[in-house]
TORMAR-112545 format. One record per residue (C-alpha): x, y, z; residue in one letter; chain. Coordinates in Angstrom, 1 decimal, padded with zeros to 4 digits, always signed. Each point is the difference from the previous one (the first is absolute). Example, Ala and Ser with C-alpha at 12.3 -4.5 7.8 and 13.67 -1.06 7.14 Angstrom:
2
<site><c1>+012.3</c1><c2>-004.5</c2><c3>+007.8</c3><rest>A</rest><kette>A</kette></site>
<site><c1>+001.4</c1><c2>+003.4</c2><c3>-000.7</c3><rest>S</rest><kette>A</kette></site>
end
This chain:
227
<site><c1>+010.4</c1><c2>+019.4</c2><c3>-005.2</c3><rest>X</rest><kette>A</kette></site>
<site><c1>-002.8</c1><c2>+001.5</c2><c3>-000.7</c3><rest>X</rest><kette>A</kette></site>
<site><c1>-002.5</c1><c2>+002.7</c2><c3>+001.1</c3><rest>X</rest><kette>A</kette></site>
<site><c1>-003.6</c1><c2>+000.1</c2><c3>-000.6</c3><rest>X</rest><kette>A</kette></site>
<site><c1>-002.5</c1><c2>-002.4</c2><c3>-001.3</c3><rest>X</rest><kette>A</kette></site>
<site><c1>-001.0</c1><c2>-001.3</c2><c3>-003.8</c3><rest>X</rest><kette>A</kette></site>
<site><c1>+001.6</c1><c2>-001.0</c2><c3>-002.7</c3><rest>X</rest><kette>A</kette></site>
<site><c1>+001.6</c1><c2>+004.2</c2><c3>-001.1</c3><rest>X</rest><kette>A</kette></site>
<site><c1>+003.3</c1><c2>+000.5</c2><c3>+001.7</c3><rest>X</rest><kette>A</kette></site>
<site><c1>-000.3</c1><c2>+003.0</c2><c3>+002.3</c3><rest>X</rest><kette>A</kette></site>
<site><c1>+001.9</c1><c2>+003.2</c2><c3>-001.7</c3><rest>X</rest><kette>A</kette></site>
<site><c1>+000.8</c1><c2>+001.6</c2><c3>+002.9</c3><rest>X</rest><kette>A</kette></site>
<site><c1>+001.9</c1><c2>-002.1</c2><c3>+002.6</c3><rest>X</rest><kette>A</kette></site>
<site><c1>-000.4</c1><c2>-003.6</c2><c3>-002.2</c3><rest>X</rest><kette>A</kette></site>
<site><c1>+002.4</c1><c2>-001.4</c2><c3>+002.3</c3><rest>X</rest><kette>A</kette></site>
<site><c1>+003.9</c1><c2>-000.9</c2><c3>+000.5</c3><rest>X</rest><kette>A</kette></site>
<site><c1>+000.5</c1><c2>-002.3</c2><c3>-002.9</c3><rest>X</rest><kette>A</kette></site>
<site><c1>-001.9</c1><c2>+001.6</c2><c3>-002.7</c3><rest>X</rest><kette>A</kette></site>
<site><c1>+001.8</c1><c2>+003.5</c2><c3>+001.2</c3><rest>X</rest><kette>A</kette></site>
<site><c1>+003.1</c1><c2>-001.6</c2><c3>-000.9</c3><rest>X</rest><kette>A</kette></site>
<site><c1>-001.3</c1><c2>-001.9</c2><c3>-003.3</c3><rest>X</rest><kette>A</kette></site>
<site><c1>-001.2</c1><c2>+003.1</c2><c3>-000.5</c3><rest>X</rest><kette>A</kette></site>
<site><c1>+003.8</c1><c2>+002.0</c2><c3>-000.1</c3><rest>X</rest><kette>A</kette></site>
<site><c1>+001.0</c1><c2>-003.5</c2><c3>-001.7</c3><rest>X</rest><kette>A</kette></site>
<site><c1>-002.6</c1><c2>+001.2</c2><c3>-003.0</c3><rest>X</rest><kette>A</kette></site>
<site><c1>+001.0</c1><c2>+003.3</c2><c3>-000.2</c3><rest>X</rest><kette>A</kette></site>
<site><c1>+003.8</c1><c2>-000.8</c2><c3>+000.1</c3><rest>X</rest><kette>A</kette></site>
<site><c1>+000.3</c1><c2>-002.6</c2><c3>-002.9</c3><rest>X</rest><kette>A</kette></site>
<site><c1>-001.0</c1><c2>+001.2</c2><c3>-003.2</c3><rest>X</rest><kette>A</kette></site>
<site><c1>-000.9</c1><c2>-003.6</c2><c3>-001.2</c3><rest>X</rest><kette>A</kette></site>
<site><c1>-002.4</c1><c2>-001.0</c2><c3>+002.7</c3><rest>X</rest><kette>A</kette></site>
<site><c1>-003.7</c1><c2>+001.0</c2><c3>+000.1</c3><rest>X</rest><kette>A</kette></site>
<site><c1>-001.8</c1><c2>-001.4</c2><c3>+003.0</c3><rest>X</rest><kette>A</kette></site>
<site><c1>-003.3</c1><c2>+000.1</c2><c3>+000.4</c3><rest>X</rest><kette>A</kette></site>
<site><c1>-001.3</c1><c2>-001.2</c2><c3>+003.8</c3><rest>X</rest><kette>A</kette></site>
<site><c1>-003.5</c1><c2>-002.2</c2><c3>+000.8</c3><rest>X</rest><kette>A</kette></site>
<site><c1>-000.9</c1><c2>-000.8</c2><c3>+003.0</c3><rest>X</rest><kette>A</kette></site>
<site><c1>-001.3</c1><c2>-004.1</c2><c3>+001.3</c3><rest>X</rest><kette>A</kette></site>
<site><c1>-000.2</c1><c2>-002.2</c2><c3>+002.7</c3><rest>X</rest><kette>A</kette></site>
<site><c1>+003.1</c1><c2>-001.6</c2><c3>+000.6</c3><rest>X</rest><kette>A</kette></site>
<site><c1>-000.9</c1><c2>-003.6</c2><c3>-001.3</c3><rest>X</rest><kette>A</kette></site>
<site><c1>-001.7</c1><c2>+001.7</c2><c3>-003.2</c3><rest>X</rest><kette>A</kette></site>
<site><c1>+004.1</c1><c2>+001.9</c2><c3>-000.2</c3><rest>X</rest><kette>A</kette></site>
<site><c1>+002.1</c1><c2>-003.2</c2><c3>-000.3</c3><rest>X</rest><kette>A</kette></site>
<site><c1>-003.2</c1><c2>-002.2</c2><c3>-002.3</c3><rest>X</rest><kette>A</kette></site>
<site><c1>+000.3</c1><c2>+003.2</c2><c3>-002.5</c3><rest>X</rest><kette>A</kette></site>
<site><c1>+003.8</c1><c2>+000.2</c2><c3>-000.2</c3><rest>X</rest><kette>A</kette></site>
<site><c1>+000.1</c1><c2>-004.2</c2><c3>-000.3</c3><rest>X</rest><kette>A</kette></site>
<site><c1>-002.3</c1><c2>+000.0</c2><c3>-002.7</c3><rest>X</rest><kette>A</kette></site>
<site><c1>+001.7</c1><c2>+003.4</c2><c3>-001.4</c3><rest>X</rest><kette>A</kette></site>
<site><c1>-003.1</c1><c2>+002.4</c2><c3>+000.1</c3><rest>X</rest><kette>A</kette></site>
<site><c1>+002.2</c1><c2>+002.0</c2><c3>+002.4</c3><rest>X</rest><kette>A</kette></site>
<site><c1>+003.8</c1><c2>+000.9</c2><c3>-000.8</c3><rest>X</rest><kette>A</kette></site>
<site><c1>+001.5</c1><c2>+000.0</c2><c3>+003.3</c3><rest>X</rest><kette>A</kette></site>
<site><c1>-000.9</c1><c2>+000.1</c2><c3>+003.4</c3><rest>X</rest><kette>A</kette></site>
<site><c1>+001.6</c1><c2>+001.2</c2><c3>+003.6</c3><rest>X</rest><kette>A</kette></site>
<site><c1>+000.6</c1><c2>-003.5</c2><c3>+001.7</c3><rest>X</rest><kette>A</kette></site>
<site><c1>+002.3</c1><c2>-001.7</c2><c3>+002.5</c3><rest>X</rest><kette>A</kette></site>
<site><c1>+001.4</c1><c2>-003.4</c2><c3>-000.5</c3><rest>X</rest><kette>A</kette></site>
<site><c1>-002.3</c1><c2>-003.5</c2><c3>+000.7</c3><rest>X</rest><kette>A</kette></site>
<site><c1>+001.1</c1><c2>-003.5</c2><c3>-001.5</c3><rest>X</rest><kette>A</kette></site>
<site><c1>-002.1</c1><c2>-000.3</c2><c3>-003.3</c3><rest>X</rest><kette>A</kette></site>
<site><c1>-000.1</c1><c2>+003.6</c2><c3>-000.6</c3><rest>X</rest><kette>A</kette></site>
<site><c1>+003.3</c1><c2>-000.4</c2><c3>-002.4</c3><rest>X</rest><kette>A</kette></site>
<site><c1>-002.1</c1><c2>-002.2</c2><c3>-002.5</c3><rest>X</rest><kette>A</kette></site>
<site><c1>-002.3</c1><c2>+002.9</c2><c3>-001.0</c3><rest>X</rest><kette>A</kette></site>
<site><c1>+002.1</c1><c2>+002.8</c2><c3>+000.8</c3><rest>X</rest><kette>A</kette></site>
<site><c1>+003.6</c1><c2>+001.4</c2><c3>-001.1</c3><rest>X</rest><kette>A</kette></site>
<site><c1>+001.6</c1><c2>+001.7</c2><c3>+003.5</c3><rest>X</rest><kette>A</kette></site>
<site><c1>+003.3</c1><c2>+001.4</c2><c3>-000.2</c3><rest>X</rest><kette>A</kette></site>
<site><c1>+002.9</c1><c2>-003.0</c2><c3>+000.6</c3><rest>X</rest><kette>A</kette></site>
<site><c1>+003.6</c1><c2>-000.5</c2><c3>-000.8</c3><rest>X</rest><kette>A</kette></site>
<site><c1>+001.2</c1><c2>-002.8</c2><c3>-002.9</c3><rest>X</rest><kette>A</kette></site>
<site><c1>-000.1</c1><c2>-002.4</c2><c3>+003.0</c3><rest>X</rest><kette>A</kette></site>
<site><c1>-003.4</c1><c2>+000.9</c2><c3>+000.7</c3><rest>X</rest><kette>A</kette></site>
<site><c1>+000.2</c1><c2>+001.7</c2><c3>+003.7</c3><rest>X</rest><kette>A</kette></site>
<site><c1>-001.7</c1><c2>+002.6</c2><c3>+000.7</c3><rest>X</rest><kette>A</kette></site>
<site><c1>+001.4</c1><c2>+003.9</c2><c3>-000.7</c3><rest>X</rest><kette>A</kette></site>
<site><c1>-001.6</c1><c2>+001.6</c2><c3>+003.5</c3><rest>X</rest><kette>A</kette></site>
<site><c1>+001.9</c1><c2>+003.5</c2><c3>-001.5</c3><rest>X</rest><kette>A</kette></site>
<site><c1>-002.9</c1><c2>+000.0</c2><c3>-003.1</c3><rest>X</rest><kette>A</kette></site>
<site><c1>-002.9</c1><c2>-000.3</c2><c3>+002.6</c3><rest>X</rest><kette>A</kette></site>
<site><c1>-002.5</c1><c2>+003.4</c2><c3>+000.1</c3><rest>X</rest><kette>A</kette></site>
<site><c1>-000.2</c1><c2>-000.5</c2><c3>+003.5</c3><rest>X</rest><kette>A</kette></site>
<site><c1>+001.6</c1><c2>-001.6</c2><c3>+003.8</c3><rest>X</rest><kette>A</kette></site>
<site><c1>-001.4</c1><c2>-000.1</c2><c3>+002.4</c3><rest>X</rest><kette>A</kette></site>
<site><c1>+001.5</c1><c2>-001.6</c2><c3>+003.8</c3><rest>X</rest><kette>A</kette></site>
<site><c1>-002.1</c1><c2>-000.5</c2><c3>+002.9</c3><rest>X</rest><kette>A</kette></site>
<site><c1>+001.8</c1><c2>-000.1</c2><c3>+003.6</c3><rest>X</rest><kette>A</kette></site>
<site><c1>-000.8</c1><c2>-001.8</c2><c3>+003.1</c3><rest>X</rest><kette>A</kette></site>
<site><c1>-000.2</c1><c2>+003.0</c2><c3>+002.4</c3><rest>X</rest><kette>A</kette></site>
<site><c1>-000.6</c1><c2>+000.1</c2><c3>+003.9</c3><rest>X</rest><kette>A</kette></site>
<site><c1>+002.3</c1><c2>+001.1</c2><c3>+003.2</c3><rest>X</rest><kette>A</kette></site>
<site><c1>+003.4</c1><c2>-001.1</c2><c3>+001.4</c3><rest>X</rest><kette>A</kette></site>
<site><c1>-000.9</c1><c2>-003.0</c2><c3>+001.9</c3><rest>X</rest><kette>A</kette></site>
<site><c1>-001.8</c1><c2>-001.1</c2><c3>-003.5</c3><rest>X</rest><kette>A</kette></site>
<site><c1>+003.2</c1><c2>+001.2</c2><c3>-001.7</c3><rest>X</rest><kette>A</kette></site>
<site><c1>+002.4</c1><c2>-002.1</c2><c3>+002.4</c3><rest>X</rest><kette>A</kette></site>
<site><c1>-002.0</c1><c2>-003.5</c2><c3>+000.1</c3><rest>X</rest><kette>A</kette></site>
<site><c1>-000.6</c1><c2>+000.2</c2><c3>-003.5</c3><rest>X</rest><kette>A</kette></site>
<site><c1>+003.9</c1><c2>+000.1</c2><c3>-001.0</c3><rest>X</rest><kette>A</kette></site>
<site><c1>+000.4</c1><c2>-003.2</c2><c3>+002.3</c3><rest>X</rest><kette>A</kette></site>
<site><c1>-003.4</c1><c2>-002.3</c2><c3>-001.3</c3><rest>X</rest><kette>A</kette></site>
<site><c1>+001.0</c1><c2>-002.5</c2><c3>-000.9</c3><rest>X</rest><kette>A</kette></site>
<site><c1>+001.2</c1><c2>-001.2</c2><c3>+003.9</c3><rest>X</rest><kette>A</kette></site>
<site><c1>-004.2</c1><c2>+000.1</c2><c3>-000.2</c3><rest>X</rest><kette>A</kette></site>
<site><c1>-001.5</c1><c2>-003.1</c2><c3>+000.2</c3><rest>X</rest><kette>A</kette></site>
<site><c1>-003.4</c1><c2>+001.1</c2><c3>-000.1</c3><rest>X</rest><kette>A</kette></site>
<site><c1>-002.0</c1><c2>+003.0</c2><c3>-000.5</c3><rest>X</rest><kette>A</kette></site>
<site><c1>+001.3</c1><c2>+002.8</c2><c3>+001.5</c3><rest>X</rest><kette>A</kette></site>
<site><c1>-001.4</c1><c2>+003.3</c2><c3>-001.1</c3><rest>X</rest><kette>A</kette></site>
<site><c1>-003.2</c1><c2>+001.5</c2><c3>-001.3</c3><rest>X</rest><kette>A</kette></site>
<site><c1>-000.3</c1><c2>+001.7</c2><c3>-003.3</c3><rest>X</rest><kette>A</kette></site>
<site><c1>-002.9</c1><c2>+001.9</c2><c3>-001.3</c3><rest>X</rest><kette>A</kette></site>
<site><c1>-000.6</c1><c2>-000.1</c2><c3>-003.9</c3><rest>X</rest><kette>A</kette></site>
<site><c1>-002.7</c1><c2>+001.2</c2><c3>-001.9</c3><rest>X</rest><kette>A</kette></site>
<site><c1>-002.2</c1><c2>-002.9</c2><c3>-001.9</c3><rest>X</rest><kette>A</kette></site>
<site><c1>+001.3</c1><c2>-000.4</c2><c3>-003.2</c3><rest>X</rest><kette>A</kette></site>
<site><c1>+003.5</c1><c2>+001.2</c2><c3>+000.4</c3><rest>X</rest><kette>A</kette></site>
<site><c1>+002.4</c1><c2>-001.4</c2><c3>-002.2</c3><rest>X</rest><kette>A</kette></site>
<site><c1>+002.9</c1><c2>-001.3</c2><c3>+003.2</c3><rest>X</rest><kette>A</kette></site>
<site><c1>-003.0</c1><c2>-001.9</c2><c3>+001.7</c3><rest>X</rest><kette>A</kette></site>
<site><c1>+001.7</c1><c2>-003.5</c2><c3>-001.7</c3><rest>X</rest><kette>A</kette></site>
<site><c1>+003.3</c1><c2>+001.7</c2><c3>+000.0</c3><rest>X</rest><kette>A</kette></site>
<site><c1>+000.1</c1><c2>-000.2</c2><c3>+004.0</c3><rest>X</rest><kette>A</kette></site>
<site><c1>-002.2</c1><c2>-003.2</c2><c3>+000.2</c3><rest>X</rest><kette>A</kette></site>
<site><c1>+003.6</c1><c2>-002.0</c2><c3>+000.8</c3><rest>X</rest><kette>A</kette></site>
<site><c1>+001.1</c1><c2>+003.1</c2><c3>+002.5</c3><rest>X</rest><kette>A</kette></site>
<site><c1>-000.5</c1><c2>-000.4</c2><c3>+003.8</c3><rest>X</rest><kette>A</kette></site>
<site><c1>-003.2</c1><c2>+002.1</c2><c3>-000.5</c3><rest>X</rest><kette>A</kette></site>
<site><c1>-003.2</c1><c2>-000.2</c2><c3>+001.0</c3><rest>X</rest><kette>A</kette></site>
<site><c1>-002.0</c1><c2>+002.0</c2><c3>-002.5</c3><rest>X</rest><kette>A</kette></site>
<site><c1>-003.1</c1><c2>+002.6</c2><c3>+001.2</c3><rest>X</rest><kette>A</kette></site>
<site><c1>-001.7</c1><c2>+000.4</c2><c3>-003.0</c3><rest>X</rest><kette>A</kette></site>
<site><c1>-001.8</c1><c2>+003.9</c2><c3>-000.2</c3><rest>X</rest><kette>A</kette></site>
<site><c1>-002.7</c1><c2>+001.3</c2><c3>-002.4</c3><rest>X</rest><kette>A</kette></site>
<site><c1>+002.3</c1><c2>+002.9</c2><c3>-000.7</c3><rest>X</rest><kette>A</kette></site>
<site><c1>+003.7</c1><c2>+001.4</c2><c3>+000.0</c3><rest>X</rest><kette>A</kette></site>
<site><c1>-001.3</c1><c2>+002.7</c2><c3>+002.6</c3><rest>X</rest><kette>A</kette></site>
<site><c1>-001.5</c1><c2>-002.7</c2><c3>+002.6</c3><rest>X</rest><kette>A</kette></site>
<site><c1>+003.6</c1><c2>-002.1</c2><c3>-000.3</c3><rest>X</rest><kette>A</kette></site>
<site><c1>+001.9</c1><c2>+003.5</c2><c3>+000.7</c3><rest>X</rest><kette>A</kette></site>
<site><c1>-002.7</c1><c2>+000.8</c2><c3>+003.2</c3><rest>X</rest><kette>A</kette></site>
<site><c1>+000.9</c1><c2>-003.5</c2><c3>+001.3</c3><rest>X</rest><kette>A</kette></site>
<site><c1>+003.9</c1><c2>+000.3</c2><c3>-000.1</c3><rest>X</rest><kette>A</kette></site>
<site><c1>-000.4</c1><c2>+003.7</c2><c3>+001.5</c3><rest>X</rest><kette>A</kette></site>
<site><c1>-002.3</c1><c2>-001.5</c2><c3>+003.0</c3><rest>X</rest><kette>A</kette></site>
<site><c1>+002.5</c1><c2>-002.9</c2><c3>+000.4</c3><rest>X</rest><kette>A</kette></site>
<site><c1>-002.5</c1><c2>-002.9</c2><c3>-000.7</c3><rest>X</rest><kette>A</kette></site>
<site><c1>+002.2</c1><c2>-001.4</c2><c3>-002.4</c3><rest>X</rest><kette>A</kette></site>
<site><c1>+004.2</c1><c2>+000.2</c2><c3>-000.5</c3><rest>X</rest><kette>A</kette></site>
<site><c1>+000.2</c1><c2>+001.0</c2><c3>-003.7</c3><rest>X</rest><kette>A</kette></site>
<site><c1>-001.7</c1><c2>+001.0</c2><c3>-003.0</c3><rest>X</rest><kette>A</kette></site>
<site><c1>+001.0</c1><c2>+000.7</c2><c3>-003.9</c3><rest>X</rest><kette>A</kette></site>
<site><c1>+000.2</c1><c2>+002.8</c2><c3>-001.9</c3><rest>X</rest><kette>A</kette></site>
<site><c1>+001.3</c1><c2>+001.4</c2><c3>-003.3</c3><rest>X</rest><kette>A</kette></site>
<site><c1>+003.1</c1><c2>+001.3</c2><c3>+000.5</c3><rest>X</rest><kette>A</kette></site>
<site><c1>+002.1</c1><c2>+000.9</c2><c3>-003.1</c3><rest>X</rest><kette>A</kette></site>
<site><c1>-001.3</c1><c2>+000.8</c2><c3>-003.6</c3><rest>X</rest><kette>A</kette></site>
<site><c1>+003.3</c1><c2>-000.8</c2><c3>-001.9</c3><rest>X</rest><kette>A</kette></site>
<site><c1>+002.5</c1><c2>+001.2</c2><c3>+002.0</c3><rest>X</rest><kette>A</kette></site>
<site><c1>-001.6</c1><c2>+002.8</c2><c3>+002.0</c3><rest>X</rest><kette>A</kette></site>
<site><c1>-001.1</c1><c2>-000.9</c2><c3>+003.9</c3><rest>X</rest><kette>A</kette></site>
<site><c1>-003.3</c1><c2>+000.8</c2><c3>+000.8</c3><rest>X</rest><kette>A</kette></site>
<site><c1>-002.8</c1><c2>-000.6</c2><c3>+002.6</c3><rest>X</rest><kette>A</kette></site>
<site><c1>-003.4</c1><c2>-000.4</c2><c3>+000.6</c3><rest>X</rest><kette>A</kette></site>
<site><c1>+000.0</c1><c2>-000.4</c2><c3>+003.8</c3><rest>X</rest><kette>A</kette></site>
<site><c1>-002.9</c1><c2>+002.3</c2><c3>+000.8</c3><rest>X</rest><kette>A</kette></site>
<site><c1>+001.2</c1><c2>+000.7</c2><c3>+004.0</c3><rest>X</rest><kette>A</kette></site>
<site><c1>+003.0</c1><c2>+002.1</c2><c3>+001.1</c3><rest>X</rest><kette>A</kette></site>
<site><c1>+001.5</c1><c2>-002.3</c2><c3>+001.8</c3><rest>X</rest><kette>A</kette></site>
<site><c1>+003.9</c1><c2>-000.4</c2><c3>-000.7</c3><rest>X</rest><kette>A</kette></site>
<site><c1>+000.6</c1><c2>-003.0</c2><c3>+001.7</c3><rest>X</rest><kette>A</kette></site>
<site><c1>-001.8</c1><c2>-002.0</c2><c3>-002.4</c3><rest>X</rest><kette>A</kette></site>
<site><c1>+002.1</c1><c2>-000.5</c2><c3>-003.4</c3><rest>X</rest><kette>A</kette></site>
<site><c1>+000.4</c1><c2>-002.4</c2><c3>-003.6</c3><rest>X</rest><kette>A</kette></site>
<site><c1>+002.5</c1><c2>-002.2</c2><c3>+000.0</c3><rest>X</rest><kette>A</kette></site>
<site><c1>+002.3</c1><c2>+000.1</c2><c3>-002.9</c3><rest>X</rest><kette>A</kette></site>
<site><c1>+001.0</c1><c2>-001.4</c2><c3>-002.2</c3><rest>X</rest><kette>A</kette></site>
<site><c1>-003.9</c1><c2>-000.4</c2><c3>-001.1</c3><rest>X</rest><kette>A</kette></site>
<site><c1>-001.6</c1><c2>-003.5</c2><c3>+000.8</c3><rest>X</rest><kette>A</kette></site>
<site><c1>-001.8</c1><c2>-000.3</c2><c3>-004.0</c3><rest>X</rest><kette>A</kette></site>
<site><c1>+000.4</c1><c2>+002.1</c2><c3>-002.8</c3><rest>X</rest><kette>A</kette></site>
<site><c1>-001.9</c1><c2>+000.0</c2><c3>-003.3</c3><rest>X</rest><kette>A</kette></site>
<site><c1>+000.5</c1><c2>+001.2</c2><c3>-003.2</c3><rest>X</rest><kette>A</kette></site>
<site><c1>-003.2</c1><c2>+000.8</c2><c3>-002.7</c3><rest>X</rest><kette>A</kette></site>
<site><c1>+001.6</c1><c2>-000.3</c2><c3>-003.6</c3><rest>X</rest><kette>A</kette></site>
<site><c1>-001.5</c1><c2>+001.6</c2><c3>-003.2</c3><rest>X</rest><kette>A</kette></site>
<site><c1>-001.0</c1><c2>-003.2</c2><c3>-001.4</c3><rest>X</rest><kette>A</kette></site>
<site><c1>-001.0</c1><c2>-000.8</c2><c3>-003.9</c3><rest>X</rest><kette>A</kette></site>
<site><c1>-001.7</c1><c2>-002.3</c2><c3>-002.1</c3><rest>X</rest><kette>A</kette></site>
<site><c1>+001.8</c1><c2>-003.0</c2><c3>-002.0</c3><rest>X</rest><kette>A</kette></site>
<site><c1>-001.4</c1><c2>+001.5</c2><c3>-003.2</c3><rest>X</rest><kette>A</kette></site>
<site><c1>+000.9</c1><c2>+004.0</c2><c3>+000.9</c3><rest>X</rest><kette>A</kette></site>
<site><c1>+003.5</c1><c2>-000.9</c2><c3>+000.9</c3><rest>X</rest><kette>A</kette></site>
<site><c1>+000.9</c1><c2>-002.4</c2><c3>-002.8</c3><rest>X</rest><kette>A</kette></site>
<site><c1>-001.5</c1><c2>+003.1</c2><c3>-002.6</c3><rest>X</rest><kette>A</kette></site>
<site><c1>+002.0</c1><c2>+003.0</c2><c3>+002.4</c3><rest>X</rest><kette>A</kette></site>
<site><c1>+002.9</c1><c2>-001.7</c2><c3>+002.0</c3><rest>X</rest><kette>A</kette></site>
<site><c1>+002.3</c1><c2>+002.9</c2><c3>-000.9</c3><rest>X</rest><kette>A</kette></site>
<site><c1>-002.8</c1><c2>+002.5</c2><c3>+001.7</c3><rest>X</rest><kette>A</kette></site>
<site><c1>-000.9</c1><c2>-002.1</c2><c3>+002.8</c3><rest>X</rest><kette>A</kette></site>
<site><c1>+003.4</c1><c2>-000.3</c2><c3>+000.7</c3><rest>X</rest><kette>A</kette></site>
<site><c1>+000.6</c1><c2>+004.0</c2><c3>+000.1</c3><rest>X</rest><kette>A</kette></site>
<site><c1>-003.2</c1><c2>+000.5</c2><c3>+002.2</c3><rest>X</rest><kette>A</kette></site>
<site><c1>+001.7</c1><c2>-002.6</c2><c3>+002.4</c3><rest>X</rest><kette>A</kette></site>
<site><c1>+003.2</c1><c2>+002.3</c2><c3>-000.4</c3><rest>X</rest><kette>A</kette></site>
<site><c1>-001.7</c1><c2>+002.9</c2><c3>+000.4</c3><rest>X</rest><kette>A</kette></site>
<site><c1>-001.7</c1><c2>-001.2</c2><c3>+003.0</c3><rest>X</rest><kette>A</kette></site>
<site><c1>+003.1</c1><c2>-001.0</c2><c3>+002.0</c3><rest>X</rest><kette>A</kette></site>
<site><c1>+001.5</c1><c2>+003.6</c2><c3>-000.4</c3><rest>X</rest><kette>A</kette></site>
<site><c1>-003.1</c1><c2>+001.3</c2><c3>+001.3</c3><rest>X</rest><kette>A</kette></site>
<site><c1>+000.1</c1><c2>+001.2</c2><c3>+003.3</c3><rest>X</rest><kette>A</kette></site>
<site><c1>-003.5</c1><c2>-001.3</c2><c3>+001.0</c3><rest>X</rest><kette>A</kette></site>
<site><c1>+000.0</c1><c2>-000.3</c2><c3>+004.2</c3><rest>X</rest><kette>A</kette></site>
<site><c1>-001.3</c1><c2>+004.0</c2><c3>+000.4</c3><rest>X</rest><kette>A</kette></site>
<site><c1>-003.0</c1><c2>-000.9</c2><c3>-002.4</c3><rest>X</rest><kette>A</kette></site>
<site><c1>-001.0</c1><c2>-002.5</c2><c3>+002.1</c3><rest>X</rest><kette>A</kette></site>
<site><c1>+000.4</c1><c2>+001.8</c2><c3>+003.4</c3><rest>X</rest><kette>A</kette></site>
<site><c1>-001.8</c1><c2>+002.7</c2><c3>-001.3</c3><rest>X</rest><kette>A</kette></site>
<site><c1>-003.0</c1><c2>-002.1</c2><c3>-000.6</c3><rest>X</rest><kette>A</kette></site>
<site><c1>+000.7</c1><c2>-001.9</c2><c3>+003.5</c3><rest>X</rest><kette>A</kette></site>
<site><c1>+000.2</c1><c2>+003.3</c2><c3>+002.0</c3><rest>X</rest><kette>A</kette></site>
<site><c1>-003.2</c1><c2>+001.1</c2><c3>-001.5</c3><rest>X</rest><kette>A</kette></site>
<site><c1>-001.8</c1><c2>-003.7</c2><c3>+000.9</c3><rest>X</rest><kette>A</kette></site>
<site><c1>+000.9</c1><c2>+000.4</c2><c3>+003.5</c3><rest>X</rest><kette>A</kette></site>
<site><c1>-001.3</c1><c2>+003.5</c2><c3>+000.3</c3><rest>X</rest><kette>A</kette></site>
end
């Protein structure tokens, strides 16, 4: 997450996760961090072929055969080392709220939601009695649920364990429903070769990490991107 443009990590306001790599740096006397900044594809090709030690990822298939993320001895994922978690909720008003708890009596599409292109529960809802309005834009999804053109729309609604909202409109009738629909976790991530040479301080960054209290970091920088 972060601000600016080129390859130089802003100093002031870098972002969320570099803010907290940051206090991670300045905590543990054996870790030295020094940031770079890519694109994303360029990020995981230069932690697989080890030009880059480690890298702020979530979890794909394949992603395991390059990378070290932090598992138990049977190999399932430890969600308590991730830097970050972030849950989106379905949100919209009481009728919404009422059919949605009894869908599956729906045989066919039965509500409208709004999701902006490239949003991460567009195949997540693809097998939900949904039809999908796809929008340029998280604002044009949350003008269409306010005017009532569609039933529904998504938003982020907890960082960790902390509720939060987007929803632009004071309107209190419309609402997320919880428990969220998706969460995702993005893991501190290293390379084969960096983690076979430092397991013991990989494994106290992941440590480190999960004591952390990370969710006001990251609402900071959220607060600030809806301004």
């Amino acid at each position: 997450m972060f601000l600016g443009v080129g390859q130089e990590v802003p100093i002031d306001k870098p972002g969320a996760s570099i803010e907290i790599l940051k206090q991670l740096d300045a905590d543990l006397p054996n870790v030295s961090i020094s940031f770079v900044r890519k694109p994303w594809r360029r990020c995981l090709s230069d932690l697989e072929f080890n030009r880059v030690n480690a890298v702020i990822a979530s979890y794909r298939e394949g992603r395991e055969q390059f990378a070290v993320f932090p598992t138990s001895e049977n190999g399932a994922l430890l969600n308590e080392f991730a830097v970050s978690r972030f849950s989106s909720c379905l949100i919209g008003r009481y009728r919404f709220h009422k059919n949605w708890k009894a869908r599956e009596v729906f045989q066919n599409k039965a509500f409208t939601i709004a999701i902006p292109n490239g949003y991460g529960l567009n195949n997540a809802l693809k097998d939900e009695p949904l039809f999908i309005h796809n929008t340029f834009s998280k604002k044009k999804a949350f003008e269409l649920l306010n005017k009532g053109v569609v039933q529904a729309s998504v938003d982020l609604c907890q960082v960790d364990d902390l509720k939060i909202s987007s929803y632009p409109y004071k309107d209190d009738s419309v609402k997320p429903i919880y428990p969220p629909y998706e969460t995702t976790y993005g893991y501190l991530i290293f390379s084969k070769q960096f983690y076979k040479d430092n397991q013991a301080v990989s494994q106290n960054i992941w440590r480190w990490l999960s004591k952390f209290e990370s969710a006001p970091v990251y609402v900071k920088y959220l607060q600030a991107f809806e301004q």
